[in-house]
Structures are given as structure tokens and as C-alpha cells.
N, C-alpha and C positions, 0 to 999 in steps of 0.2 A: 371379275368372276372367274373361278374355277372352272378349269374343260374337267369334265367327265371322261376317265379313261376306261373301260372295263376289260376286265381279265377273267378267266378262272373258266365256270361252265358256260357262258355265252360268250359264243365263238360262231360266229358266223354259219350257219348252217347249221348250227348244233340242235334245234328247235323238235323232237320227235314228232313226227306227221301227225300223231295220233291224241295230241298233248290238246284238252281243253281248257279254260282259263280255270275250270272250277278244280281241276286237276293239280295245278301249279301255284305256287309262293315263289316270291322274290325276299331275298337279306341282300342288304346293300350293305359293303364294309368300308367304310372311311379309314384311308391308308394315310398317305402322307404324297411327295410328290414321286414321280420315277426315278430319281437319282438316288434314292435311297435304299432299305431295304422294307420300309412298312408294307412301299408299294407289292415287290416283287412276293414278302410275305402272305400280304392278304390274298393274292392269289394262288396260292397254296392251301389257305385255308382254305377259299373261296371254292375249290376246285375236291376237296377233302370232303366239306358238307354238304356237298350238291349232289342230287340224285333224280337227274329231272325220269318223267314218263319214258318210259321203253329202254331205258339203261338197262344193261348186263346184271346178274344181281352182284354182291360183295359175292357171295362163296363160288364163284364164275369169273372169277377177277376183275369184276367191272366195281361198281363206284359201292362203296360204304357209305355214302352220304343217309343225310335225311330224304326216305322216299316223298318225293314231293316237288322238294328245294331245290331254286334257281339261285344259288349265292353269285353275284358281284360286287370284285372289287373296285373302288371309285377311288382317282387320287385328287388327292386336295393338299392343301397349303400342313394337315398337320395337327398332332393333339389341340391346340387350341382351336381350330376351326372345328376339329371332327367332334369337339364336346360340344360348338353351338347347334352342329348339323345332328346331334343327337337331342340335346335339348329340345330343336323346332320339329323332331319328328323326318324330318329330311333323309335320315338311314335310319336304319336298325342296329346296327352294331361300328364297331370303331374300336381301331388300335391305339392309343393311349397313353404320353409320358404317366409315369407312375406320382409324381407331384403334381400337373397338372390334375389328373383325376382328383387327388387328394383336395385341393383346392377348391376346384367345383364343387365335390360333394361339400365342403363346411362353408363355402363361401369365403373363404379367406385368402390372403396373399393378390395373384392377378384377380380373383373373382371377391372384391370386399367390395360392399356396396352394392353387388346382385344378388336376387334371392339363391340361399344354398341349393342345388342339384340333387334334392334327395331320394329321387328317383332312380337314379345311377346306380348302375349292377354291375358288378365281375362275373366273366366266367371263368377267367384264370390270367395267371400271368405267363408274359411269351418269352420273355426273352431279358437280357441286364444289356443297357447302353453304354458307352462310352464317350466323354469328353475328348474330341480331335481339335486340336490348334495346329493345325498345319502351314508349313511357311516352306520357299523351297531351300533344297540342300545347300544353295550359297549363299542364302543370307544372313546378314549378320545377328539374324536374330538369333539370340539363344536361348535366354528363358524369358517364362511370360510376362515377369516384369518390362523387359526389352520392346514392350508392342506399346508405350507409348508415344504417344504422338505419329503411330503408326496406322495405317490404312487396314481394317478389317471388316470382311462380310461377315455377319453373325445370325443369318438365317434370314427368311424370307417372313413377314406378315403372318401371324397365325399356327407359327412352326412351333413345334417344343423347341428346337435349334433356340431359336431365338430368344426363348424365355431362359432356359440353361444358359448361355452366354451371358444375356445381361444380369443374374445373379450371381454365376461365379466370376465374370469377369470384375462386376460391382465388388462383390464380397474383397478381392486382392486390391482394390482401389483404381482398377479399369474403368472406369465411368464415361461416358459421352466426353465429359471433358477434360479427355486426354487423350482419347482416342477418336479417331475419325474410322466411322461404323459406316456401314453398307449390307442392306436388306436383301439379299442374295438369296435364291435358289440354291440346293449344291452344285448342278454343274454351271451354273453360269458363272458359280464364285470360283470353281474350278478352272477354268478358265480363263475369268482375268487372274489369278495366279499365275496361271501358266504364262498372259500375256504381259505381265508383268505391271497391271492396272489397281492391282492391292498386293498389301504383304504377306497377309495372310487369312485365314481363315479358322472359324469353328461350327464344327459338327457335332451333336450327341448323337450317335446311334451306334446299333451294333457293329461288329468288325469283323470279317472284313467289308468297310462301308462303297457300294460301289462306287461314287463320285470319286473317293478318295484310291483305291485303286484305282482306277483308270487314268487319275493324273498321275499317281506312281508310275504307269508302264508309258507316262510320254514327256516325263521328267524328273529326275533327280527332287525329291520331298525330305522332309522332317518333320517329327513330331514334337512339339515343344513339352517335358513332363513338369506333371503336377506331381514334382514330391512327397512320399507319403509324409510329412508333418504336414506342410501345406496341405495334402489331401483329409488329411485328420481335422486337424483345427476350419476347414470349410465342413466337415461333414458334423460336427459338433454346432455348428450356424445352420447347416440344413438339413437334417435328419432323412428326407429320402434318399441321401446321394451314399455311395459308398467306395472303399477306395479300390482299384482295382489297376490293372495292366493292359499295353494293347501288345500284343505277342510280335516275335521278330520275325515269324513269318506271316505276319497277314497283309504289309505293305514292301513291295520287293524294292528291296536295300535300305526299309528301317527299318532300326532297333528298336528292340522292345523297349515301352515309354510308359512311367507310373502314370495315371490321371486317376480321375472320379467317372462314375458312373450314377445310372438309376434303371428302375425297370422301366418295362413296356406291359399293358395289358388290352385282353379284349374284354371290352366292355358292350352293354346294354342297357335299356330301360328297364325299368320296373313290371310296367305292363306288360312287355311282349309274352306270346304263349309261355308258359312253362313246358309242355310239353314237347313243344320246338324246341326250347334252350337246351333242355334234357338234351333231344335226339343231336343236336349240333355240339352240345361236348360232349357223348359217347362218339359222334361222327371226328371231333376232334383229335381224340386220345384214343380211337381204334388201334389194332393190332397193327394195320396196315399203312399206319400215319408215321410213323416214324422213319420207314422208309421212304416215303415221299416229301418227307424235310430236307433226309440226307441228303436225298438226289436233287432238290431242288432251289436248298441255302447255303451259304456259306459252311466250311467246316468250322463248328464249336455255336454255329446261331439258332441249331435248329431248336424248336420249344419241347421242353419237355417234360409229361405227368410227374416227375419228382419236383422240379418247384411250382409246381402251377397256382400252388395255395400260400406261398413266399409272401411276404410282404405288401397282401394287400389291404389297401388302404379304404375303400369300399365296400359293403357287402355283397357277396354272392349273390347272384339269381336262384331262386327257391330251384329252379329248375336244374343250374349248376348243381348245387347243393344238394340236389336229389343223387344226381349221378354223384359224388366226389363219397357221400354217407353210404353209396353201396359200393362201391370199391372196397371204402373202407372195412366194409364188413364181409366184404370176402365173393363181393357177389362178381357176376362173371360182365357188368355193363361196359367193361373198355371192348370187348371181342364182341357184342351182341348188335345185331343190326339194329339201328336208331326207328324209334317209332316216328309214325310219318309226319308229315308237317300238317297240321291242323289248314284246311283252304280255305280264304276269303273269300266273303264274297267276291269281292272285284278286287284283282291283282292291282297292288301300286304301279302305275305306268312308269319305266323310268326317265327319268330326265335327259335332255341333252346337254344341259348346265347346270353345274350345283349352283345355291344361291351366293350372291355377293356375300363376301365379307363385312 
């Protein structure tokens, strides 16, 4: 079972005296684990759409959120789990590899044989990931053919990590048998790197990825590249991935390194309010969210309103789509405070476990 981590507006104490149940909603957002960056992410959003009772208003400098809303972020194993824990109703929303979503919604690829996801919504896209095959700086490995018969984590159960490795590792002719794989967290896979208990390691996420800086600043690393032909002729085999760079400054003492990538997005059900979804992407793409990315992601991760409508692979939430059609017409919904969140009867209790995988 997954622990339940939460972040963002519930914070111990943070409860307004005055706050009744009929008052409040809860949006639970399915991250990924903490070593990465879905987690640290969702809390940001988490924390961007939340507006519980007796907050400061936005033009007071207190929360732009949706008046109402209680968002927490939850971490979990990762797009493939956070698609089941959306399917079972488990959360309300979830960050999202951009082919895993793809999947779900047609039913195809990891999802063949289940009924297709067609309830499944965007409200935009966050962010592009990166492919990390990290090994450390005196090994003899050099490029990624060099990892057979070699010891590699390639994500933990449930992770996008994990689905992205064994494709594109598959695709180069990496397969189980040639490699000996291990189902790793990032920092645990960090770790035995460090201890010298594997060779190396792959991540997809954005960069700078925390697991992967942090074993930067406690050893000598390398990034193994995926040359753009190699990145070419995989991204012609997988159409979400595209080819892209991880910069020479985002792990201190490597170079910049060609690989692939894919997006990220936040997604939802079909069902949920519209008027909610509305109010949480104007609470998204407020005036005042962009600085509270700056200040709280990496430099180059934070999301941003120019691609949020990029390559997605599902359709919009009607309520998305409310807000994105008045932007585009000129109207003033990214600066306008979010209408409130529609109250339940009875607030969903949160859990202290997500369910088993």
C-alpha cells in the first residue's frame, strides 16, 4: 500500500475556526513519490487552488484559490497508479505521463484488454520530462548500449519511470534479457548507485530531477545520451516522446546530454463539477501563479499558460474548456477570482492509505 503524504493547504493547524463541513471541498491530487518532482509539484498547485473559509482574499495578497477548496497533494507510486486511483474515484485529479493517459483513454498499449478510460479529462498540460540513465562518473559505461548485462533500477511498480524504461529500453533491444532490472524508487535507486549495489539507473521526469541532483551533490554522475538519430528513429516507434536536451547546468558537473522526453498533465474525471474545474484553472493560470512556480520549482519546470493546450491526448474538461475559449476571446478569466467550489453534501473523508495496487 501506498502512505498518504499530504502537502499544500492542509497543514496542521491550518483548519479556519469558523469552517463548517457544508462550507468546505476537498480535491485530492495524485503525484508521484517525493523523490521527484510530481510530488513537490502538486503541491504547488495544491496550495495555488485552495481557498479554504476565512483566507485573506486574492486582492489582500492572500490565496486566489477556489473559495471553498481544500486541495491535497497525495504521493503515490505514479501515472499508472494515479490513473487507477482516478478510475476507482479514489482522487479527483492526478498528474499524469502524457502516453500513459493516452493509453488509458483508448485502452491500448499497457491498458489493452481493459475497458478504454473515456471519462478521462485534461485540464492542461504541466510540464515536458526527460529520459535520465544515470551511471556514476567512473564507470565504464558509456553509452546505453554498454548496460547489458548490467544492473539497472528502472522505477518502482506503477511509476511512469517504469513504463518509459521498459519501452525505450525495449525499443534499443534492452529487454529483461540482457539486463538485470530492479524495481526502485528514485532515491532508493539513488542510493544503491551511490553504494555501488547497481550500475545505473533511469528516470523520466523533469529536470532538474530531485533524486538525481542530490546524488550529484554526493558524487561524481553521468548522463548516458540518447543521440538525436537514436532519439529520432524511437520517437517515430513512439509518437508521444520527443527529442530534447537535459542542460549543463541542471546536474553539477554534467554536460549537457541529448535524450527523449514526454509531457506531463493534470487530469480528471468527466463527472467532476464543471464549475469547480472552471474555478481551479483560472486558480491555475492566475496572475499570481506564475510567481509561485518560480519560487517554488526548479528553473525551466515551472507550467506554463502558453503550452497548457500542447499535445493533448485526451479531451478537455467542458470546465477547462470554458476557461481556455474565454481567454481566448479576450476575456479577463486568467486575473478574475474563481467562482466558489460547488459544497457536498458530506466532504470526502481523507484517507490515511491509498488503496493497494
Amino acid at each position: 500500500m501506498a502512505m498518504v503524504l499530504l502537502c499544500g493547504a492542509m497543514l496542521s493547524g491550518a483548519w479556519p475556526a469558523a469552517a463548517t463541513a457544508d462550507e468546505v471541498r476537498f480535491l485530492r491530487i495524485g503525484t508521484a513519490t517525493t523523490g521527484g518532482l510530481y510530488f513537490p509539484l502538486g503541491g504547488v498547485i495544491a496550495n495555488l487552488i485552495s481557498n479554504p473559509p476565512g483566507s485573506r482574499p486574492c486582492d489582500r495578497g492572500g490565496s486566489c484559490g477556489v473559495p471553498g477548496l481544500i486541495a491535497v497533494a497525495l504521493a503515490t507510486a505514479g501515472s499508472v497508479e494515479n490513473i487507477e486511483l482516478l478510475r476507482n474515484g479514489a482522487i479527483e485529479a492526478a498528474i499524469v505521463q502524457t502516453n500513459v493517459a493516452s493509453w488509458a483513454f483508448q485502452g491500448t498499449a499497457l491498458y489493452r484488454g481493459k475497458p478504454p478510460f473515456q471519462n478521462l479529462r485534461a485540464i492542461g498540460r504541466l510540464l515536458t520530462e526527460a529520459a535520465h540513465i544515470v551511471v556514476r562518473a567512473n564507470s565504464p559505461i558509456r553509452t546505453v548500449n554498454d548496460l547489458r548485462n548490467r544492473i539497472i533500477s528502472v522505477g518502482e511498480p506503477g511509476s511512469g519511470s517504469l513504463v518509459h524504461a521498459l519501452l525505450i529500453l525495449g525499443e534499443l533491444g534492452l529487454t529483461e534479457s540482457v539486463l538485470q532490472m530492479r524495481y526502485s524508487r528514485p532515491t532508493q535507486a539513488a542510493d544503491d548507485l551511490a553504494d555501488g549495489k547497481i550500475d545505473a539507473m533511469f528516470i523520466m521526469g523533469a529536470h532538474p530531477y530531485p533524486a538525481v541532483r542530490d546524488l550529484a551533490h554526493r558524487l561524481p554522475i553521468r548522463l548516458l545520451p540518447i543521440e538525436a538519430e537514436t532519439g529520432e528513429a524511437l520517437r517515430r516507434q513512439m509518437d508521444f516522446l520527443v527529442t530534447t536536451q537535459i542542460g549543463d547546468t541542471d546536474y553539477p558537473g554534467v554536460a549537457a546530454t541529448p535524450t527523449v522526453g514526454s509531457g506531463a498533465l493534470l487530469l480528471v474525471r468527466d463527472d467532476l463539477d464543471e464549475t469547480l474545474v472552471y474555478g481551479v484553472t483560472a486558480a491555475l493560470w492566475h496572475d499570481s501563479s506564475s510567481q509561485a512556480f518560480g519560487d517554488e520549482m526548479p528553473p525551466g519546470v515551472a507550467p506554463s499558460l502558453a503550452s497548457a493546450l500542447n499535445g493533448l491526448p485526451v479531451p478537455l474538461h467542458p470546465g477547462a474548456s470554458r476557461y481556455y475559449r474565454e481567454r481566448q476571446e479576450g476575456g479577463d478569466a486568467r486575473a478574475k477570482r474563481p467562482p466558489a467550489a460547488p459544497a457536498p453534501s458530506q466532504p470526502p473523508a481523507l484517507p490515511d492509505m491509498l488503496p493497494s495496487r
